[in-house]
C-alpha positions as CSV (number, residue, x, y, z in Angstrom):
1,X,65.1,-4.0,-62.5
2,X,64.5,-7.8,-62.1
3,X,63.9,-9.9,-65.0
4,X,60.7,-10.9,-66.4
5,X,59.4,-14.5,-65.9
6,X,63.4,-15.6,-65.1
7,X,62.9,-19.0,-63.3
8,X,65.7,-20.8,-61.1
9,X,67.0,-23.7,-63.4
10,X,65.6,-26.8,-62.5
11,X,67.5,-30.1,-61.3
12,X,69.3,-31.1,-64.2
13,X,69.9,-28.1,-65.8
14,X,73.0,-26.6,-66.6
15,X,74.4,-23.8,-63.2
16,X,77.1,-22.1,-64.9
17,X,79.3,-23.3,-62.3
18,X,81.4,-25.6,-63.6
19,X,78.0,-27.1,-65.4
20,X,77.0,-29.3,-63.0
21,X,72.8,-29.9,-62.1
22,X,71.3,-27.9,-59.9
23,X,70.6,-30.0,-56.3
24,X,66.8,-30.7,-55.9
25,X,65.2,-28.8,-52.7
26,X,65.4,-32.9,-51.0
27,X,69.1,-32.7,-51.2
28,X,69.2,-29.0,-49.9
29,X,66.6,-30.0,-47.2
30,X,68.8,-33.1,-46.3
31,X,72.2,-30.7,-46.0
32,X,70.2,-28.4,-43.9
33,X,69.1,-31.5,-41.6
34,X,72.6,-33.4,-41.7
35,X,74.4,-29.6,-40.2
36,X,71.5,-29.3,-37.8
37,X,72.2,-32.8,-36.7
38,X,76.3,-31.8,-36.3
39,X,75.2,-28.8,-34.3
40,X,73.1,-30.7,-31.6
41,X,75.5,-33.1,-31.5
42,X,77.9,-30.4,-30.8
43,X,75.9,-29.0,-28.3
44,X,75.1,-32.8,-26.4
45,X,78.9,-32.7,-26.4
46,X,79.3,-29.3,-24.5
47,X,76.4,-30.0,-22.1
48,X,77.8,-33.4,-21.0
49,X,81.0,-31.9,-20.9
50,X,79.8,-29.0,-18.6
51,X,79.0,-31.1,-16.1
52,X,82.8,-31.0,-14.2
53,X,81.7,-33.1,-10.7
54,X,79.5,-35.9,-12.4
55,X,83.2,-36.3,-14.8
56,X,85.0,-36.3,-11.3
57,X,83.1,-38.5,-9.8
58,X,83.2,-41.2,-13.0
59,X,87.4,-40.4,-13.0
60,X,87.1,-41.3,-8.8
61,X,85.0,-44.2,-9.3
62,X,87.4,-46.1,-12.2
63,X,90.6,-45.0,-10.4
64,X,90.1,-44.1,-7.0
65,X,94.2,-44.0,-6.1
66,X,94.5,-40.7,-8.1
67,X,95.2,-37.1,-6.2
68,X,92.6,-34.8,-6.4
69,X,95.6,-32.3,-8.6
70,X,95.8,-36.0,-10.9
71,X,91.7,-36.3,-11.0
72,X,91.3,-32.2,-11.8
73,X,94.4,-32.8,-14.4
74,X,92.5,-36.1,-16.1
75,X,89.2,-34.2,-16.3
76,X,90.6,-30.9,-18.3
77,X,92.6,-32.7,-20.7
78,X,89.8,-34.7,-21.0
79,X,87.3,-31.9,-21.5
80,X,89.7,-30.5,-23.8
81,X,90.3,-33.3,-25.9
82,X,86.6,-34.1,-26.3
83,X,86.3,-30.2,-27.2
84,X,88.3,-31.0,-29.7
85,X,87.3,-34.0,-30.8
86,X,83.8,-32.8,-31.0
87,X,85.1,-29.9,-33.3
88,X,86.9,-32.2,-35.2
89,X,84.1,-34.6,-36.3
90,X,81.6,-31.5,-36.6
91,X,84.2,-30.3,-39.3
92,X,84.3,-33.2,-41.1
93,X,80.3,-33.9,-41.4
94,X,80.2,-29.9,-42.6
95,X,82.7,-31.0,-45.5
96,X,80.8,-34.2,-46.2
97,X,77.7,-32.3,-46.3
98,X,79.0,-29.5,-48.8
99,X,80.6,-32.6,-50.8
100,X,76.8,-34.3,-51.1
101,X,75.5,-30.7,-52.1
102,X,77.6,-30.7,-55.1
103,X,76.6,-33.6,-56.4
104,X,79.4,-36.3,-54.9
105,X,77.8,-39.5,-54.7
106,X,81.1,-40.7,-52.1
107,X,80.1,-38.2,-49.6
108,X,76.0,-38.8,-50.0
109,X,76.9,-42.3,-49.3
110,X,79.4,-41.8,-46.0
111,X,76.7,-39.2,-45.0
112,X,73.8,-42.4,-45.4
113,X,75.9,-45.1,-43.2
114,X,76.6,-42.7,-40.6
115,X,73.2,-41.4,-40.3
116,X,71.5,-45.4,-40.4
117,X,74.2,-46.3,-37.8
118,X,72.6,-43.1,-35.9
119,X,69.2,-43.9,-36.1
120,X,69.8,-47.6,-34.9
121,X,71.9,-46.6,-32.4
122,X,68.6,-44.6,-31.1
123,X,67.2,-47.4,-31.6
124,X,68.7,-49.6,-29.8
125,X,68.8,-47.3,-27.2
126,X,66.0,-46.1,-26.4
127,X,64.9,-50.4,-26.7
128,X,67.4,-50.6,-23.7
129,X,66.0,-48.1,-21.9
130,X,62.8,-49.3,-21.7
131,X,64.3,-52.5,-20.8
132,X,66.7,-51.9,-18.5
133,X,66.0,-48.7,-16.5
134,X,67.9,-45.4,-17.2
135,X,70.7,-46.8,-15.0
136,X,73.3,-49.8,-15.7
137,X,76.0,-50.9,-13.7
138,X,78.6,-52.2,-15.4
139,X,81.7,-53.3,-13.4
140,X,81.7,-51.9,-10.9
141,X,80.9,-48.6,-12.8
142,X,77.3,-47.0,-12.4
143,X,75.7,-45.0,-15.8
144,X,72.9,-43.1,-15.8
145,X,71.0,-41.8,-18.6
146,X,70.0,-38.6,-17.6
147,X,66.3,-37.0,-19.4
148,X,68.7,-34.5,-21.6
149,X,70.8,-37.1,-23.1
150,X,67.9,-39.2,-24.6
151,X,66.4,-35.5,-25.8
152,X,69.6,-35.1,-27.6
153,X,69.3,-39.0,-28.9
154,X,65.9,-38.3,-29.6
155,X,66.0,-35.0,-32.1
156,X,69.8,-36.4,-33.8
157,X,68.2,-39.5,-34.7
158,X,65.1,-37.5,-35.9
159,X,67.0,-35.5,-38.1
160,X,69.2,-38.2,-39.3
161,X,66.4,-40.8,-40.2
162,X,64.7,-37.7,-42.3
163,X,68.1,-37.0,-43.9
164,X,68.0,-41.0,-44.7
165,X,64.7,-40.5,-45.9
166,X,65.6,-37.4,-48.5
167,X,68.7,-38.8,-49.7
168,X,67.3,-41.8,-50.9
169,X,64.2,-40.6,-53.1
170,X,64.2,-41.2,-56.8
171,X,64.9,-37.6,-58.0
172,X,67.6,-37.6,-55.8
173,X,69.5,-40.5,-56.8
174,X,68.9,-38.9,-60.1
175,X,70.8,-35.5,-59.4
176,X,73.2,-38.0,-58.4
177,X,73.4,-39.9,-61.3
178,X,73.4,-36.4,-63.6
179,X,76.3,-34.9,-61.6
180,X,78.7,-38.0,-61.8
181,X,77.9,-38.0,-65.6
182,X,78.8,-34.4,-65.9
183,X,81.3,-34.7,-63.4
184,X,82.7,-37.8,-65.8
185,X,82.0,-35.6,-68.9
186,X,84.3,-32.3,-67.6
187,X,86.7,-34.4,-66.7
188,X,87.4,-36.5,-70.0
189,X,87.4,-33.1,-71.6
190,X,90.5,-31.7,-69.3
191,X,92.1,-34.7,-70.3
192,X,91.6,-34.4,-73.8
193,X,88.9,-37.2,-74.2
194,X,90.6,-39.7,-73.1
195,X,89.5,-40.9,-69.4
């Protein structure tokens, strides 16, 4: 039997778990956004990466002296180390976002630099792209931006500039402001009151 007009405790008010304010529906719209941001980056990552001749032909065109055994040995360890690597960074942004969720300011503001670095970077690219052409030679080397890779651009720096957008409204930064107080508060009480 449920409870009669029980409401979920607004931002601000006390949790029960380890009293800390409740996160306003911006900031658990913005986590949402941030991890649906590290999963299409994950997946740009994979879909570049699955792409085995266009990396073999790069690997030829930078050194052509290698073997093909050396040039089929570059591109798996490279594959594999961006695997990685990719993995890596995707854990870290999940532990910044559960970080901001609980009310660390630190992690909000990591989480707002790499996201406004994101979304000029789109910027900046997409600017180039209109005015250079989607291919650049640069020595010697030809890049071309293929129609997926400015998707992915596209709908990451989406996400992040409305991530940007949520973690910066007033009632936010006030959630923010509440939990380091209370954050402040618990701990000066573990310490006996003096902190």
């Amino acid at each position: 039997m449920t409870e009669p007009n029980r409401e979920r405790p607004r931002t601000g008010e006390m949790t029960g778990r380890g009293g800390m304010p409740t996160p306003p529906q911006w900031v658990q719209l913005a986590w949402w956004l941030w991890l649906a941001s590290v999963v299409v980056g994950l997946v740009r990552t994979v879909v570049q990466l699955s792409d085995r001749r266009m990396l073999i032909d790069r690997l030829r065109q930078v050194q052509p002296e290698l073997s093909q055994s050396e040039v089929d040995a570059a591109a798996n360890t490279g594959i594999m180390f961006a695997l990685l690597l990719g993995l890596l960074i995707a854990g870290a942004f999940v532990l910044l976002a559960n970080r901001m969720a609980q009310g660390r300011n630190w992690a909000r503001i990591v989480i707002l630099v790499f996201a406004a670095f994101n979304v000029v970077s789109t910027v900046f690219t997409l600017f180039g792209l209109a005015v250079l052409g989607s291919t650049v030679t640069v020595q010697d080397t030809t890049v071309q931006v293929d129609a997926w890779n400015i998707v992915f651009s596209l709908v990451i720096g989406a996400l992040d500039a409305a991530v940007l957008v949520l973690l910066l409204r007033p009632d936010v930064n006030t959630f923010f402001r509440e939990a380091r107080r209370r954050f402040h508060e618990q701990k000066a009480g573990r310490t006996g009151g003096h902190g």
